[in-house]
Backbone as JSON Lines, residues from 0, in Angstrom:
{"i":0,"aa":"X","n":[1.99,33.85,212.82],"ca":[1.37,34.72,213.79],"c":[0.72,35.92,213.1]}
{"i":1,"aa":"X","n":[1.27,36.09,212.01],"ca":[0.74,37.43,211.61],"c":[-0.3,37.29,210.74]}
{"i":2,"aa":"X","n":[-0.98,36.07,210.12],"ca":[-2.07,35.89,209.93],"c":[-2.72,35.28,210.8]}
{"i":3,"aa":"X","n":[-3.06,35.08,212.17],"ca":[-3.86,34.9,213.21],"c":[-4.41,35.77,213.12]}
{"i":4,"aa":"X","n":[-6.23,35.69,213.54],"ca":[-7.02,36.69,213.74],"c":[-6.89,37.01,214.94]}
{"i":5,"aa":"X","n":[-7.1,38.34,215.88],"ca":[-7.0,38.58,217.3],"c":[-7.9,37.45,218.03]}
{"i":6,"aa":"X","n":[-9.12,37.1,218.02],"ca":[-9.78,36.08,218.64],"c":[-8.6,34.61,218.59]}
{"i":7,"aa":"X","n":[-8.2,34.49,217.68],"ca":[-7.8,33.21,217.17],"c":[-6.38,33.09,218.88]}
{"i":8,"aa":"X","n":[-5.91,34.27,218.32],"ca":[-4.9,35.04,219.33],"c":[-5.04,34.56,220.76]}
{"i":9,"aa":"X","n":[-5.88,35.47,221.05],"ca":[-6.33,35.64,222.5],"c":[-7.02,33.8,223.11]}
{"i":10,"aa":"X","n":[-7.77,33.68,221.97],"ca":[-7.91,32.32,222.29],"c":[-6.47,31.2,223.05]}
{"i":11,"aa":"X","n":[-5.43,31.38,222.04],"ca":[-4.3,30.67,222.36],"c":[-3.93,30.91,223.71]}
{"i":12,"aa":"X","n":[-3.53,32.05,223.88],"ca":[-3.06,32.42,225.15],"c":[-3.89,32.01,226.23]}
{"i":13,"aa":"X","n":[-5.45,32.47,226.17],"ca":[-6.2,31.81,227.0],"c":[-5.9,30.51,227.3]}
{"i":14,"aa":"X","n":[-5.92,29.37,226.36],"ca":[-5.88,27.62,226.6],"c":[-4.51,27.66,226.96]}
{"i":15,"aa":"X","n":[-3.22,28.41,226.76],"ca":[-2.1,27.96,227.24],"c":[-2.37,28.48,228.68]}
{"i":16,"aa":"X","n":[-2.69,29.17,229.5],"ca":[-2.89,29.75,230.61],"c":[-3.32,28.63,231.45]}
{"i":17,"aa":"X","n":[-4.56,27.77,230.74],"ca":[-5.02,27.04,231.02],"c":[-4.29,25.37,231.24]}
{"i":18,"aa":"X","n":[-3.38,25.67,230.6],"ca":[-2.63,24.16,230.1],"c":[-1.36,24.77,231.46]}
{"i":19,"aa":"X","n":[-1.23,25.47,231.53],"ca":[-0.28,25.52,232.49],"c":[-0.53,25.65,233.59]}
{"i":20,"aa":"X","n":[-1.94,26.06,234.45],"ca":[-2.21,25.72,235.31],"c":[-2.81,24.31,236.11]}
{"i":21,"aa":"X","n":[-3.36,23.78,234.64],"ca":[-3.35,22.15,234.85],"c":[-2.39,21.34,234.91]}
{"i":22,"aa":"X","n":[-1.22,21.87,234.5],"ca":[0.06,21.09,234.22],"c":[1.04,21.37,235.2]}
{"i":23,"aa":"X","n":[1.21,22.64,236.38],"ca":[1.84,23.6,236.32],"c":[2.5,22.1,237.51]}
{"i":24,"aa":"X","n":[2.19,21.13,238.51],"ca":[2.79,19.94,239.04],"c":[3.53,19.53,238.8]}
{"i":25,"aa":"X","n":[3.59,19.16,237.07],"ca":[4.62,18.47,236.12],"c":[5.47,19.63,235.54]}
{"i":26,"aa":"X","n":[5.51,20.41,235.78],"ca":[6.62,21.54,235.48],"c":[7.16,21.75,236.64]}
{"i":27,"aa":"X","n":[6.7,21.99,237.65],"ca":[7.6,22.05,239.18],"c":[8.11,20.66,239.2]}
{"i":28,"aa":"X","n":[7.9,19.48,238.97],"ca":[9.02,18.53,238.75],"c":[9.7,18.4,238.2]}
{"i":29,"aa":"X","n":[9.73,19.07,236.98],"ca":[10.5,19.5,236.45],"c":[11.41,21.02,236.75]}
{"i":30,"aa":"X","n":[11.44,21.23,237.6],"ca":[12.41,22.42,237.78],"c":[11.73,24.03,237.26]}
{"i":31,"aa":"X","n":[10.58,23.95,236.97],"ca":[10.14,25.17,236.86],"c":[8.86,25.37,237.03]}
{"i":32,"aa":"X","n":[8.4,26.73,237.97],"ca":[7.56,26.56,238.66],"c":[6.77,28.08,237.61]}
{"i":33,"aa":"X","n":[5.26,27.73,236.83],"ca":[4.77,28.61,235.95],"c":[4.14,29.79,236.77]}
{"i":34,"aa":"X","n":[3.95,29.7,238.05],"ca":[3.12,30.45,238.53],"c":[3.26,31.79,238.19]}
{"i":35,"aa":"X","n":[4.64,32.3,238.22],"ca":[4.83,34.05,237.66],"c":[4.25,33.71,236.14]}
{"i":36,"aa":"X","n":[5.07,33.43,235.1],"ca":[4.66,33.49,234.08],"c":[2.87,33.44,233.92]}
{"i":37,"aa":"X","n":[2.3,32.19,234.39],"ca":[0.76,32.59,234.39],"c":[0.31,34.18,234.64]}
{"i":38,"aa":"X","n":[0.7,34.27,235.65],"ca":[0.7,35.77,236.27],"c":[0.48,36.96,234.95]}
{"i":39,"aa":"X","n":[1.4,36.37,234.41],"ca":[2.19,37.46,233.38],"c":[1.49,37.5,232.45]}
{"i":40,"aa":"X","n":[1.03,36.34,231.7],"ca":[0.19,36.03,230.73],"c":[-1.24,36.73,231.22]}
{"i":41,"aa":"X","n":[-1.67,36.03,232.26],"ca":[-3.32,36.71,232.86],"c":[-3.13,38.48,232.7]}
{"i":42,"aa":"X","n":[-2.27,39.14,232.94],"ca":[-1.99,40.97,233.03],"c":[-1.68,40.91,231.71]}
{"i":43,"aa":"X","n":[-1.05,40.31,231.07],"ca":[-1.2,40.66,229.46],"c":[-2.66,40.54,228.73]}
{"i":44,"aa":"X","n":[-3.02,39.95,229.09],"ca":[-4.3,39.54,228.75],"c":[-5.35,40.71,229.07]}
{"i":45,"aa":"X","n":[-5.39,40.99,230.56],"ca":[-6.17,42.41,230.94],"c":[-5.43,43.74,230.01]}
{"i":46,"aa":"X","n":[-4.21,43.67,230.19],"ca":[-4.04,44.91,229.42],"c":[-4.48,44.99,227.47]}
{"i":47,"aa":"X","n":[-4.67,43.96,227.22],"ca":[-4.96,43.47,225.76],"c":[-6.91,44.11,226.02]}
{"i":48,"aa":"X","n":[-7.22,43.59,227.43],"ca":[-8.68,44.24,227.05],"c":[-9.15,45.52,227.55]}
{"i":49,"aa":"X","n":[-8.35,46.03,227.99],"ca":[-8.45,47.39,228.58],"c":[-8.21,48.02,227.12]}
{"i":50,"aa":"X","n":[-6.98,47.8,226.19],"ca":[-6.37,48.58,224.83],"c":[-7.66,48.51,223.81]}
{"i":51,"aa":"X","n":[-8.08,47.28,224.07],"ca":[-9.26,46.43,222.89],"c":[-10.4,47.94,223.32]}
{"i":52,"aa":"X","n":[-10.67,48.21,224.45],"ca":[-11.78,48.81,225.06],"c":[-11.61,50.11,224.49]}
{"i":53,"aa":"X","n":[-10.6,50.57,224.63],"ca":[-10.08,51.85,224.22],"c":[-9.87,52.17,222.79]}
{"i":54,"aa":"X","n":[-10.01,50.99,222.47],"ca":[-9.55,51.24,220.62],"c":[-11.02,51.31,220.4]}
{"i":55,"aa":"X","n":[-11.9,50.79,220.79],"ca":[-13.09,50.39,220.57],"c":[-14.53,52.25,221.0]}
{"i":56,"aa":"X","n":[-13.49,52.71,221.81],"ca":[-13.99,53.82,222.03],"c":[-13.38,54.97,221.16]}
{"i":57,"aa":"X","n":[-12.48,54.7,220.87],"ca":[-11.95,55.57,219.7],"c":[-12.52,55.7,218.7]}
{"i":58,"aa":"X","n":[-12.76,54.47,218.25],"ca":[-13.14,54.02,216.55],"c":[-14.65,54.73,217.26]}
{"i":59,"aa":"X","n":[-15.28,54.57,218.25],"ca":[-16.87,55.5,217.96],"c":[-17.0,56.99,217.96]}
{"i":60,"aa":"X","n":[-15.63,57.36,218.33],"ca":[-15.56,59.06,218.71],"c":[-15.15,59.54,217.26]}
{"i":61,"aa":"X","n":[-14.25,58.7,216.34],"ca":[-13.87,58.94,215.15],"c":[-14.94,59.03,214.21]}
{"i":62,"aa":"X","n":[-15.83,58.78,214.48],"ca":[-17.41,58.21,213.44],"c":[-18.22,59.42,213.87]}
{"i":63,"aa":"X","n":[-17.87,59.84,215.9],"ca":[-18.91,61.11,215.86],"c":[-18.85,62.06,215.32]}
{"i":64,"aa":"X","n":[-17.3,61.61,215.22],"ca":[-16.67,63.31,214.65],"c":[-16.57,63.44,212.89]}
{"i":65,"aa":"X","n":[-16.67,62.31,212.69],"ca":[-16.75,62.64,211.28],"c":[-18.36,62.73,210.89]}
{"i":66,"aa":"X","n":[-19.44,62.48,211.42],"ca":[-20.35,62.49,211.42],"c":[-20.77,63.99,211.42]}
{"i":67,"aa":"X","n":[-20.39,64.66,212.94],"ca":[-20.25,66.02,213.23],"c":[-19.48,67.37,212.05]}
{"i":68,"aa":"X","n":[-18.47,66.68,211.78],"ca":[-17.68,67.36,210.38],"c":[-18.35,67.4,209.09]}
{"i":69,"aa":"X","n":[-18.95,66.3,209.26],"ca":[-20.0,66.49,207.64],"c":[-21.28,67.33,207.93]}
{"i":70,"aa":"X","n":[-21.49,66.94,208.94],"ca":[-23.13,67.9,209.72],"c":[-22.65,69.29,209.34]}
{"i":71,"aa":"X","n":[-21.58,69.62,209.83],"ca":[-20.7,71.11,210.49],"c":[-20.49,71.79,208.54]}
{"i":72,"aa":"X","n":[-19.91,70.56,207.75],"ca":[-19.72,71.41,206.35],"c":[-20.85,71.63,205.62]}
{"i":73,"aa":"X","n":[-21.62,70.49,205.93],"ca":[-22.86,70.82,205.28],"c":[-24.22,72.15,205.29]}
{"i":74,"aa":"X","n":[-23.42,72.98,206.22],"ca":[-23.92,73.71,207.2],"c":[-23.3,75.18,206.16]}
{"i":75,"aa":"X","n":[-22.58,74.81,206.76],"ca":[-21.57,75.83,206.24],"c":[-21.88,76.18,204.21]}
{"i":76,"aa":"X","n":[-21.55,74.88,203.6],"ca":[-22.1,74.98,202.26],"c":[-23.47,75.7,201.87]}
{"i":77,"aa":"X","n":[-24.37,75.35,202.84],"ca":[-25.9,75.66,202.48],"c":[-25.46,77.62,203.15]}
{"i":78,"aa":"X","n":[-25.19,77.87,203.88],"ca":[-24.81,79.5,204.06],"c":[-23.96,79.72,203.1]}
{"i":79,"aa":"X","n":[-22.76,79.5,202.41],"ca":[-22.58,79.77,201.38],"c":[-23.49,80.07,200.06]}
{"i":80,"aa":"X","n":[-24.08,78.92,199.77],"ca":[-25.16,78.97,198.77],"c":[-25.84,80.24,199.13]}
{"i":81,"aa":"X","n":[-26.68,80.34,200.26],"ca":[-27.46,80.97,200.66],"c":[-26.93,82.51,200.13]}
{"i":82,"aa":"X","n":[-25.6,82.72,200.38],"ca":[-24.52,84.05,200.0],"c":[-24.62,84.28,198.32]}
{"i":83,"aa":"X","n":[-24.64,83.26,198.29],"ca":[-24.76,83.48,196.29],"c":[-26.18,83.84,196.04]}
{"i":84,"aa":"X","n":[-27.08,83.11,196.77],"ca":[-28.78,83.66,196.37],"c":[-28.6,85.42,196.82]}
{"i":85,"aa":"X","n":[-28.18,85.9,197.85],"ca":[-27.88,87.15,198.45],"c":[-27.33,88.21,197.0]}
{"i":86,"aa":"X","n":[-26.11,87.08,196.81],"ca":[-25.6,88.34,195.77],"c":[-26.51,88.5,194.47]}
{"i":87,"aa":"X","n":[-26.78,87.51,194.31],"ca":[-27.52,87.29,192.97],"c":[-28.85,88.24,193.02]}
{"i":88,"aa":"X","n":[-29.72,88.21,194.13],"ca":[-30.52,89.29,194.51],"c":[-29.81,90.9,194.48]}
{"i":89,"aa":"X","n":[-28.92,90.98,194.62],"ca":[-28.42,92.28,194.72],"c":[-27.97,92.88,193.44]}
{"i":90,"aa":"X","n":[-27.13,91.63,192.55],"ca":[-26.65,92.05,191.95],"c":[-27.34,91.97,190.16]}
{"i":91,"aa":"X","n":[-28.17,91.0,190.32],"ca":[-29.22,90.12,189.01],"c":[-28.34,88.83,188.34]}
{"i":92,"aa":"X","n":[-29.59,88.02,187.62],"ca":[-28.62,86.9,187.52],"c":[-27.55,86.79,186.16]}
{"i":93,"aa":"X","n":[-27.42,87.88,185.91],"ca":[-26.73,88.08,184.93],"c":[-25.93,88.91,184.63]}
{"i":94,"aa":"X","n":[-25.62,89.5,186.01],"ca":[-24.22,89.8,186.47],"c":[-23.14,88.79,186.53]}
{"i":95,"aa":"X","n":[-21.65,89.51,186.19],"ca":[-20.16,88.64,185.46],"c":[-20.41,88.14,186.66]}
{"i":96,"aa":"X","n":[-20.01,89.09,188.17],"ca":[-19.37,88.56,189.23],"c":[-20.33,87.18,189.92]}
{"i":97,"aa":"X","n":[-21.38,87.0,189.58],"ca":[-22.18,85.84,190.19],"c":[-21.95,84.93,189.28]}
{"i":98,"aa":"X","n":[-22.14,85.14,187.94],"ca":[-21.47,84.03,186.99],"c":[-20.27,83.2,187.11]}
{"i":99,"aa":"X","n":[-18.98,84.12,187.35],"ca":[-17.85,83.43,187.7],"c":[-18.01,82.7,189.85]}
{"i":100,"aa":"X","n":[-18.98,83.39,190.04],"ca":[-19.25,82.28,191.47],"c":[-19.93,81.26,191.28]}
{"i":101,"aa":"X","n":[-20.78,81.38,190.35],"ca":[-21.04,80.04,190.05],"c":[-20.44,78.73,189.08]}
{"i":102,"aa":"X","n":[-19.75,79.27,188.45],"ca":[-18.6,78.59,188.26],"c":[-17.68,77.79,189.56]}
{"i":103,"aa":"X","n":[-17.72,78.32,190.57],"ca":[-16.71,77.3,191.07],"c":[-17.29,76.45,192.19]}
{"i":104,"aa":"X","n":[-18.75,76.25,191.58],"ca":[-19.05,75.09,192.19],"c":[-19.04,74.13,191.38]}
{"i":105,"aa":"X","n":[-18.82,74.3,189.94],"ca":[-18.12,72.97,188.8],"c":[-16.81,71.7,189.29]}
């Protein structure tokens, strides 16, 4: 089971759903009647695609946001920079204190 792919998965469950509602005659002659269990299986099944849906909306909010976070630092870096052109104007480029700032972009 634990190398089944989810399709492979969901597939199964699907055709057994299926096998037991075609069959489900010869199991009530036999003493057991599938109808709950189908039941059970079909709501497992919805709740498997409701989770699928939701994971699926996650994984795109995770991408905006990291998308947004790189937008957001990249932002931020270039005003930094921008702060070192500032000091460097103020101070010349051959002042210690801009030297050792530029150092720690190494």
């Amino acid at each position: 089971m634990g190398n089944m792919s989810e399709a492979k998965k969901r597939d199964f469950v699907n055709q057994l759903i299926t096998i037991l509602k075609q069959n489900a005659q010869l199991f009530i002659d036999k003493g057991y009647d599938p109808a709950n269990r189908i039941a059970e299986l079909e709501e497992f099944l919805n709740e498997t695609e409701i989770a699928e849906a939701r994971q699926t909306e996650a994984e795109a909010a995770a991408k905006d946001a990291t998308k947004l976070s790189q937008k957001t630092l990249d932002k931020t870096y270039r005003e930094g920079s921008a702060t070192v052109e500032l000091i460097s104007g103020l101070l010349g480029k051959d002042n210690n204190l801009l030297r050792e700032i530029r150092k720690m972009r190494k």
